[in-house]
Every structure is written in structure tokens, then in C-alpha cells.
N, C-alpha and C positions, 0 to 999 in steps of 0.2 A: 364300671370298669373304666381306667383311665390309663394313659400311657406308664405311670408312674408303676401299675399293676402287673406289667408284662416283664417283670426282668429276666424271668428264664422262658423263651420261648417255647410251645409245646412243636413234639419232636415230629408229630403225623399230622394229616390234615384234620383227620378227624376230630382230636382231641384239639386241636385249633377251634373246632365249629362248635366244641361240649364247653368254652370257656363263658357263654356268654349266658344269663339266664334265662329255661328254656321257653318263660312266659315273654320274653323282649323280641318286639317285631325288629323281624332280620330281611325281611325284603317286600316292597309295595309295589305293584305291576298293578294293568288293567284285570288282570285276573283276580286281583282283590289283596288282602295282606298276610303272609305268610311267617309266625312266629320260629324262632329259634328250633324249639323241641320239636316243631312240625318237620322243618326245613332236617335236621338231623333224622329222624325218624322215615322222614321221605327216602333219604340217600341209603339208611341202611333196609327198607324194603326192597331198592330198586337192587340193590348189590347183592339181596336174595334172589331178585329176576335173574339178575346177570350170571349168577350161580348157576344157575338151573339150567340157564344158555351154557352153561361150557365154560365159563368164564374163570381164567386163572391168575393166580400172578404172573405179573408178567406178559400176561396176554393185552393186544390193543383194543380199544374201542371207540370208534369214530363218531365224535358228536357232531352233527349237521346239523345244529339249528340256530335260530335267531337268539335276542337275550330274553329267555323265559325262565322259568323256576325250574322247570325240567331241566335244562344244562346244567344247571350245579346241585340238581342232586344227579344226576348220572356223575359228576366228575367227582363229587364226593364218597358215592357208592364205588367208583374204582380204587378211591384211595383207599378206602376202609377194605377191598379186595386184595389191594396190591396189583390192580392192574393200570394201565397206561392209557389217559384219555385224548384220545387224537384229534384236534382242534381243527375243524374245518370249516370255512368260512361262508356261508349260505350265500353269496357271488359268485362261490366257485362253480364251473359248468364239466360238461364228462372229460373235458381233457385234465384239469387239473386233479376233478373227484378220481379218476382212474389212479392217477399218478401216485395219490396219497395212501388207498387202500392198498397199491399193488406193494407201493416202497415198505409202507408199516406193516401188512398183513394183518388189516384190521380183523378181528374174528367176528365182533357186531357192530352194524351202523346203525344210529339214533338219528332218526330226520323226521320233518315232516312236511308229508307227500304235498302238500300244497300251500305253502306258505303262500302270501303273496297274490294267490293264482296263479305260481308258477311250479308246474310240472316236474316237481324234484326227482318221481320215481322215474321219469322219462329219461334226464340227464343221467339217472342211476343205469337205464338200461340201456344209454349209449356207450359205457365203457366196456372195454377190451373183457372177456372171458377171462383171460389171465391175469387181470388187475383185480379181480374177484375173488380168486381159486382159494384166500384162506378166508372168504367171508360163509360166517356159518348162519348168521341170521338177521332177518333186520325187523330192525323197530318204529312204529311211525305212532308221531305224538300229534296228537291234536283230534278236533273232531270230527276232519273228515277222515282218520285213521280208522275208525271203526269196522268199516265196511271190509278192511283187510283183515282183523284177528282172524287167525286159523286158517289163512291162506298161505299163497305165495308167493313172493316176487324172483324172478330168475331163479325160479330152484329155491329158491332158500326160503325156510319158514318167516312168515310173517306174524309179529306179539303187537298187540298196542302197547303206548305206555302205561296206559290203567294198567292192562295183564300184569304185564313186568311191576308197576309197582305194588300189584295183590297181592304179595305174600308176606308170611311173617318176618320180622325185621331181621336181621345181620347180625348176631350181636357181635362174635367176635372180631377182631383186625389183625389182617393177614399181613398187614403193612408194617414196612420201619422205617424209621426217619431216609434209610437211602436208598428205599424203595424208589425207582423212577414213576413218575405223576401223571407228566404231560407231557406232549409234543408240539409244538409253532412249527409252522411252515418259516423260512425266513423271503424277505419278498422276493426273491429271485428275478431282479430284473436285467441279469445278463448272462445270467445262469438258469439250470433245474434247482427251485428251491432244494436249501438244507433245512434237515429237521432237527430239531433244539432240542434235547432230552434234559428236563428238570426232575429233581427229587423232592419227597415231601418235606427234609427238613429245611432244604433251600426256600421254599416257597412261604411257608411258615416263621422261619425267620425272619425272612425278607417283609412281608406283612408287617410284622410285629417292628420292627425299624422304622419302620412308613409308621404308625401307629405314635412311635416315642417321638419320633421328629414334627411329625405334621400334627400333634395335637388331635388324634380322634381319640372318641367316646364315644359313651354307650348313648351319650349328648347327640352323638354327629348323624347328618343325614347327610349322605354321598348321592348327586343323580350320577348314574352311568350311563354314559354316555358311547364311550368308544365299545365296538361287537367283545362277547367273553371268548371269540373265536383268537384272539391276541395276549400279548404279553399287558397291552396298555390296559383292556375292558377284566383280565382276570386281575393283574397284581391292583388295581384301584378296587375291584371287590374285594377280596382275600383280605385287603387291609382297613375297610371296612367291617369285616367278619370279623376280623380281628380285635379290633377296637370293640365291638359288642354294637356295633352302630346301627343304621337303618341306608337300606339300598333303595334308592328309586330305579325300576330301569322301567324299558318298552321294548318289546319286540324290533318295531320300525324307529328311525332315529324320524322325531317331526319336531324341527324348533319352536314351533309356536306351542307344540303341548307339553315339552320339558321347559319353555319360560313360561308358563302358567304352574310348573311343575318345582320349579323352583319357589315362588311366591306363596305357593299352596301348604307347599309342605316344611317350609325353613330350610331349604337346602344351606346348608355349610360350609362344605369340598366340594369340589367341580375340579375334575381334570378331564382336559378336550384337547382334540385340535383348533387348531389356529381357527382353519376353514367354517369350524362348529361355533368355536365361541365368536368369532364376527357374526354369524346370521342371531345366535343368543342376542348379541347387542343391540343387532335392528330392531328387537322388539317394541312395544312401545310400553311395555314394564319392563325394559330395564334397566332403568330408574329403582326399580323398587329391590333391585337384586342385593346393594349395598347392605340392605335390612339383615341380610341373613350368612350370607357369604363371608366365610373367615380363610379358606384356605383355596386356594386358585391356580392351577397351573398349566400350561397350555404346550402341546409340542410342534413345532414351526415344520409346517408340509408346504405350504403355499405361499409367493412368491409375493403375493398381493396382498398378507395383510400382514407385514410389515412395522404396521404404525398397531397393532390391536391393544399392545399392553397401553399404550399413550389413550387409544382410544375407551378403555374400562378404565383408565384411572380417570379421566373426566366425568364419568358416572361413579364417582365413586368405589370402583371394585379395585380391589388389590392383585395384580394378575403377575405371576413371575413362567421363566422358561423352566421348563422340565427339561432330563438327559434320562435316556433308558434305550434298549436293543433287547432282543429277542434272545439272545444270551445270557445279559446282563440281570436281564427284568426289565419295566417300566419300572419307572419312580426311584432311578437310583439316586437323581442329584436334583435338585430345584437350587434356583437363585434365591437370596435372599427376600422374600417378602418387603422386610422395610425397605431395601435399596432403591438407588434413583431410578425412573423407567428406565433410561437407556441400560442400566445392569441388569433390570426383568426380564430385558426383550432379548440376550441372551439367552442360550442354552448352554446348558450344562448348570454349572453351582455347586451346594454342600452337598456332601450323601449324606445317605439318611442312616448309615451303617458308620460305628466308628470305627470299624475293623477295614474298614475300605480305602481305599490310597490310589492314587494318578500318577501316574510319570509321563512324561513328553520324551519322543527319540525322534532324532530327526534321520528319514527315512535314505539318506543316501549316505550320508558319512557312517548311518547304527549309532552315534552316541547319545547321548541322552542327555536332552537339553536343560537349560534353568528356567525358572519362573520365567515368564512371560515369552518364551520362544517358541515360536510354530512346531511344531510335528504330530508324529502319531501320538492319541492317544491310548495308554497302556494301563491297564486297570490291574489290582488287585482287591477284589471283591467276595472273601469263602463266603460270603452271608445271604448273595443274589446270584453266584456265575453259576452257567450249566453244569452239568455233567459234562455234556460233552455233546458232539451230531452221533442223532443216532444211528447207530451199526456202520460208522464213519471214521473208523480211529485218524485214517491219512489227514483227514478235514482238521479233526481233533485236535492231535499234534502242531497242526500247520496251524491253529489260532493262539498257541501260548507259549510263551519264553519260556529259555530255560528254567526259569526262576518262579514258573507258576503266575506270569501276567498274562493277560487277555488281549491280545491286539487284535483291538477294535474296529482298524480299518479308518478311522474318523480321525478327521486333522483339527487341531485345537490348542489351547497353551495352558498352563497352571498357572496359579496362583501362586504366592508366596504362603498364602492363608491355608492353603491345601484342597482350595476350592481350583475349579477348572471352570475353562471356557470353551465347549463346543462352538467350530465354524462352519464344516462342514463334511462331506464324506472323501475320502484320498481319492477315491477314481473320480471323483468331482474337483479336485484342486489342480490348479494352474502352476507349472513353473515357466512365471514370465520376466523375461528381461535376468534369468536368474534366481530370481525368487520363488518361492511358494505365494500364492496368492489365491485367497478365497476367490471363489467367484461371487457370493454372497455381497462382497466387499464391492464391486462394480456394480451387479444386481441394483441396490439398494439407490448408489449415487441416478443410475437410470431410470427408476422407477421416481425421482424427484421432477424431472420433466414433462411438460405437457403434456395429456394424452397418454399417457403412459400406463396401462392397469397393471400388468407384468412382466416384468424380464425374465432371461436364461443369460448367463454369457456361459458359451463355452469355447475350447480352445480349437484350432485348428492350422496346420501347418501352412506357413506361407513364407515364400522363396527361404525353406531349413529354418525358421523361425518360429515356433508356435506364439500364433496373436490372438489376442479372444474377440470374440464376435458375439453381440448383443441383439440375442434372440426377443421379439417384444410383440406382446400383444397391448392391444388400441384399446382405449376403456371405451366403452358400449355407449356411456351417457356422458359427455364431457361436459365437464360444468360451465356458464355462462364468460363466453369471453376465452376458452380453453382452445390452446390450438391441436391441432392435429400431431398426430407423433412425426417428428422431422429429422430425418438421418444426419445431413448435418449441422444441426440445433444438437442432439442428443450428441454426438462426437466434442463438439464443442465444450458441453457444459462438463460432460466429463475431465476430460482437458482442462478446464479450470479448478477441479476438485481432485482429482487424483495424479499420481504419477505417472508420466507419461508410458511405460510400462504397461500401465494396466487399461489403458484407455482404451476401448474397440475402434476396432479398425475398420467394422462393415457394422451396419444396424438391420437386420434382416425383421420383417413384419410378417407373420404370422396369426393363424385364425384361431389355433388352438398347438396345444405343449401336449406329445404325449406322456401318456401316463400307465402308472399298473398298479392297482389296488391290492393292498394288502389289509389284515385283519385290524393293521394299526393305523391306517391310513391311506391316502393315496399319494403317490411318490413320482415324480415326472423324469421319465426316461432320459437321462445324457448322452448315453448312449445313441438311442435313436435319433434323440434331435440335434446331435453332430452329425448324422449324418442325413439328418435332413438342409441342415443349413450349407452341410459342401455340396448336396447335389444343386441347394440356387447356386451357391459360388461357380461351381465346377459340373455344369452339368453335364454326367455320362461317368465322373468319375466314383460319385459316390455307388 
């Protein structure tokens, strides 16, 4: 199977997963290697368990676990159900686990009680009674699961996954293309997460796009890397599956055993973050990654590694920026592969859907600007965008134009080509001296200075003026002859490189940036750390 093979995308996930054939290994874990016909045949047993639980269309089902084989065939036994698999992120603890089962009304949770050596069922029985009340049964996978079949946890029957997946297979599919799938948490960092409702032909086609553009086959071997609890770790499976390909995952993310894991197995596609594919690099094979790696793309969470496309293409790897949201999908747009670094180290780029389109508006006049000018970005996407938040319509409405685009939230400009450049997120943009202005854009010039491992600029009012202020952490090991980070050394250099405008106006030193972990990464607070940076300015006022 090759891209060339997929022109009419199939309509469910299931018949997504029957396309490939059933003797071709479809996923290799520590657990050993798991062929196609296995991997289908698994999901339509467990969709019998799930049966048997109560399980309906339409009904939700909370998967709590790590990247194991068990998670996609649970989420493919929902598709073949027609019920909704509720993506939970095994970092999440009883405040957030509460939050999700009470909001969706999970009817069964899939975990397992001790990953890690840590206490899942424990966090399970720190939630609210009420965040429970539609949960009808839970499932625990793994082998210290055993010792629970036929028991209970808070009232509710306890199944292993063995039990659940003992019975005779599913045959038929309750689902149709606009069956709702999945649900994402989105990372809610100044908010209560919103939940993302996907369908199955959204997701299936969307795969199948990523497939024609990025060149996978039944050839390709993808390591997954980012958790299948997100938008990034499913749509990089799903189009892997799609393709007929081979999946590497682990459980635990360990860079030294996915770069031996690369080497090993001819990895192809790699899509990461930044933070992942910098510690990939430290290895001392990778050197040998060039051997195998065709397709590369990387989504920018951290501040610090900046230079990483510049740094893979000195070993050889070809590394471009990725654009994708938990709306959107992952994998909607990459940069062109042949382009110069500095166009890889960009976000955003082509989509992978031709049915897909950008427009830029610029956020205070509404009009809608030309190639090359700041604003929101505005997508038109039928082949990746949600349904909608679910059981959320006010949300709904309040994320798409008249005209059926997706506002994004994210500041960025088009291309003439019809390609785009992501910069940054709108409650992260600056209007300084009049302008919009990245913060990214200063970031970058200060992270050029001695001493410097990362920046934040953000904005804060001073005498009716908002000026931005260059939040920085000290690199840990400065290299031979390296000074120390110097407030006005770094005011200075900026001042020679930027518009005065944008230059900060304080250099505040800080130990650490915070942060809040989502499925798709980790993402550093603006919020907080403005107001961590006015209480030095101003203290008593923040």
C-alpha cells in the first residue's frame, strides 16, 4: 500500500484498520510484535467485552493508560461500537481524573492500577462521588490487574483486560462515518479544559492526507513518540495505520531506547517535540539516524531549543516545523522538507489536505489581511476540523465564522503560495509601540546572549504603556569563557538587533518558567509568569 492507493478514504475507523494486510506487522512494543489481523481482531473482541458492560453508541469510555496495544484496540472497539473514547492522560491526578469522567460521563474506565508504581486506583478513589455517578465499571490492564477480576472498586465491578477481551469477536459496526470517536482534553491553561469531539470520517481522512503527502507505506516504520492520550501521539498513529505501516511505541518515553530504537528498526517518520528530538540528538548514534529517516517534523514547546532544525541538519537529518491543535488534528501543515533551515524552524507550512485554506484577519480592525501580514490565523479544514466542544455549543459557535472557518486563536501570516507561518498564540502576542509583535521575535534575539539557556518576554503595563520584559533562565553549564547573563548586556544587544519597540525594558532571572502538561506537550504558563514577573517589578501588586 502506498499513498497513490488511498484515494477514496474509508468512511470508519474500522475499515481504516481492515485496509492493510492482516499478515503485515502493525505495531512493535516491548510486549513483542502485534500483526494487523491480530490488532483488528483484538479491538473487535474487546468491543464484545464492552458490549457486555452496557456499552452503547454513543456512550463514553475513558482510556487511562500509557502507549500500549491495549489503548488502540479499546479505541478501536469503540469505533466499531460507535461509542466515544475519552482520552486521559496517565499524569493526570484526582482533580483533573474527576473533572473528565464527571464532564463526559464516562460509563467505563480502562487503567492500569499500577503503572509506573504508581497508585492509579488510589487517584481513582480520591474523586468526588459525583464525578463517578455515570461510571458503571472499571477495567484494569496489566499484570498486576489480575488479583481484581470479580471484584470491586468503589462499588463498581471490576473486569481485567484478558476478561474484556475473552469473548467472541464484534462482527458487526454500529458506527458511521459521523459517528463521534474521540475526545482531547484541550490544555486548559487559563481555563477548565474544553473537550474536542472528533468523528470517525474526520479522523480517517485526515490519516489518509498525512499518508499522500508525507509519503508513508506499508515501507514506513513510525517510532511514536508523543502519549496516544493527544491529538499529536493518535493522528501520527492513525496515519501510520493508514499507510499499512509499522508503529514503534513504549509505554514510558526513554530517549536512549527509542535512539537505539530507531537504528534498530529503520525508523522513517519521527514526529516529536522539540524538547524530545534535542535529547534524540545527544545520543551518540545519532549519527547513524540519517541512515533511515525520510520524514521528520518537530512541534516547538520549548524556548531553548531554538537552533534544533540547524542542529539535525548537521547530522544529517532533515527536520521541518509541524502546525496542528486539538481541533484541527496534529499534522495539519509541515514546512517544506527541502527548504532552507531557517524556513524548517518555522511552524506551520503546506497542509496535507487540499481541501484546506488559511486566511489571516487582523484582530482589531476584522478585515482580512494579504500575504505576509500578521493576524489571526483562520482555517478552513472539512478533512481534519472537529465537530465541535463537546455538549458545548456556546464554545462551538464562538470558535467559527460565519463562513464555517476555525479561529484558531494563533497569530501568524500567509503565504502567497497558500502556505502559512505560525508565530505564536494571540494571548501570547504583544501590541508594542502599536504593533503586534511576537514575543518569540525578542525570545530568540535574547536567547543569542551569554548565558542565556531561555527566555519568556512578556508584556506588562508601565506608566499606560505596555513594555515587554525578558523573563530568563541562566544555562547551568556555560561554556569556556561564557559570561554570566547581564541585564544590561542583554538590553543592549537587543537595542542593536531589534526595534526599539520591542526591546525589554527589565531582564528578570528566574530559576524555572512555569508550566502545565498536556497530552501533546508541556506548555509554559504566560499567564502565571506575568504575574510572576510584576510581583519582582511591583511587589504587593501582583
Amino acid at each position: 500500500m502506498n499513498a497513490a492507493s488511498l484515494p477514496n478514504p474509508p468512511q470508519t475507523l474500522p475499515l481504516l484498520l481492515a485496509r492493510a494486510p492482516d499478515a503485515a506487522t502493525a505495531i512493535v512494543s516491548p510486549a513483542g510484535a502485534l500483526i494487523y489481523g491480530q490488532l483488528a481482531q483484538a479491538s473487535a473482541r474487546v468491543a464484545a467485552g464492552l458490549r457486555r458492560l452496557g456499552v452503547a453508541p454513543g456512550d463514553r469510555v475513558a482510556i487511562w493508560l500509557p502507549n500500549v496495544d491495549a489503548w488502540l484496540a479499546v479505541f478501536f472497539a469503540c469505533a466499531r461500537i460507535g461509542a466515544i473514547a475519552v482520552a486521559v492522560n496517565t499524569r493526570f491526578r484526582s482533580s483533573e481524573l474527576a473533572d473528565i469522567l464527571g464532564r463526559s460521563r464516562a460509563k467505563v474506565l480502562v487503567f492500569w492500577p499500577a503503572f509506573k508504581q504508581i497508585d492509579f486506583a488510589g487517584i481513582l478513589g480520591d474523586c468526588a462521588p459525583a464525578d463517578l455517578a455515570h461510571l458503571a465499571a472499571v477495567v484494569a490492564y496489566g499484570s498486576d490487574a489480575a488479583a481484581g477480576d470479580g471484584g470491586t472498586l468503589l462499588g463498581r465491578p471490576v473486569v481485567t483486560y484478558a476478561a474484556l477481551a475473552d469473548h467472541a469477536p464484534l462482527e458487526d459496526v454500529a458506527a458511521t462515518g459521523e459517528s463521534g470517536c474521540a475526545l482531547f482534553t484541550t490544555s486548559g491553561t487559563s481555563s477548565r479544559p474544553k473537550f474536542v469531539l472528533h468523528d470517525q470520517r474526520t479522523l480517517a481522512t485526515h490519516a489518509c492526507n498525512v499518508v499522500r503527502a508525507w509519503n508513508l507505506s506499508a515501507d514506513s516504520v513510525t517510532l511514536l513518540v508523543p502519549p496516544l492520550c493527544g491529538v499529536f501521539g493518535l493522528a501520527t498513529t492513525l496515519a501510520t495505520l493508514a499507510g499499512g505501516g509499522r508503529l514503534i511505541m513504549s509505554p514510558v518515553w526513554d530517549a536512549h531506547s527509542d535512539g537505539a530504537a530507531i537504528v534498530r528498526h529503520g525508523v522513517t517518520h519521527l514526529y516529536t517535540s522539540d524538547t524530545a528530538l534535542a535529547q534524540l540528538l545527544q545520543l551518540p548514534q545519532a549519527p547513524a539516524f540519517a541512515r533511515s529517516l525520510q520524514h521528520v517534523g518537530y512541534a516547538a514547546f520549548s524556548p531553548g531549543e531554538a537552533d534544533i532544525v540547524a542542529r539535525a541538519e548537521a547530522m544529517g537529518v532533515r527536520v521541518a516545523g509541524l502546525y496542528g491543535s486539538s481541533e484541527l488534528q496534529a499534522l495539519l501543515a509541515a514546512q517544506d522538507s527541502a527548504a532552507p533551515v531557517a524556513e524548517r524552524s518555522l511552524g506551520g507550512g503546506y497542509f496535507v489536505s487540499p481541501a484546506a485554506h488559511v486566511r489571516v484577519r487582523d484582530p482589531e480592525s476584522g478585515r482580512l489581511a494579504a500575504p505576509g501580514e500578521t493576524g489571526e490565523l483562520e482555517f478552513r479544514a472539512p478533512h481534519s476540523v472537529m465537530r465541535g466542544y463537546f455538549e458545548n455549543p456556546e464554545a462551538t459557535a464562538k470558535a467559527f465564522t460565519d463562513d464555517g472557518y476555525f479561529r484558531s486563536g494563533d497569530l501568524g501570516y500567509a503565504r502567497p503560495d497558500g502556505s502559512f507561518v505560525y508565530l505564536a498564540r494571540m494571548d501570547d502576542t504583544l501590541r508594542l509601540g502599536g504593533y503586534l509583535v511576537s514575543p518569540a521575535e525578542i525570545e530568540a534575539v535574547v536567547q543569542e546572549c551569554d548565558g542565556v539557556a531561555e527566555c519568556q518576554v512578556v508584556g506588562i503595563t508601565m506608566k499606560g504603556e505596555l513594555r515587554p520584559i525578558a523573563c530568563v533562565i541562566a544555562r547551568a553549564s556555560p561554556a569556556p569563557g561564557e559570561a554570566a547573563p547581564d541585564e544590561a548586556a542583554i538590553i543592549g544587544h537587543a537595542a542593536h538587533r531589534l526595534a526599539r519597540h520591542k526591546v525589554p525594558v527589565r531582564v528578570l532571572m528566574m530559576d524555572a518558567f512555569p508550566v502545565t502538561s498536556s497530552a501533546n506537550g508541556t506548555k509554559i504558563q504566560k499567564a502565571r509568569l506575568r504575574e510572576l514577573a510584576l510581583a519582582e517589578l511591583e511587589p504587593g501588586r501582583a
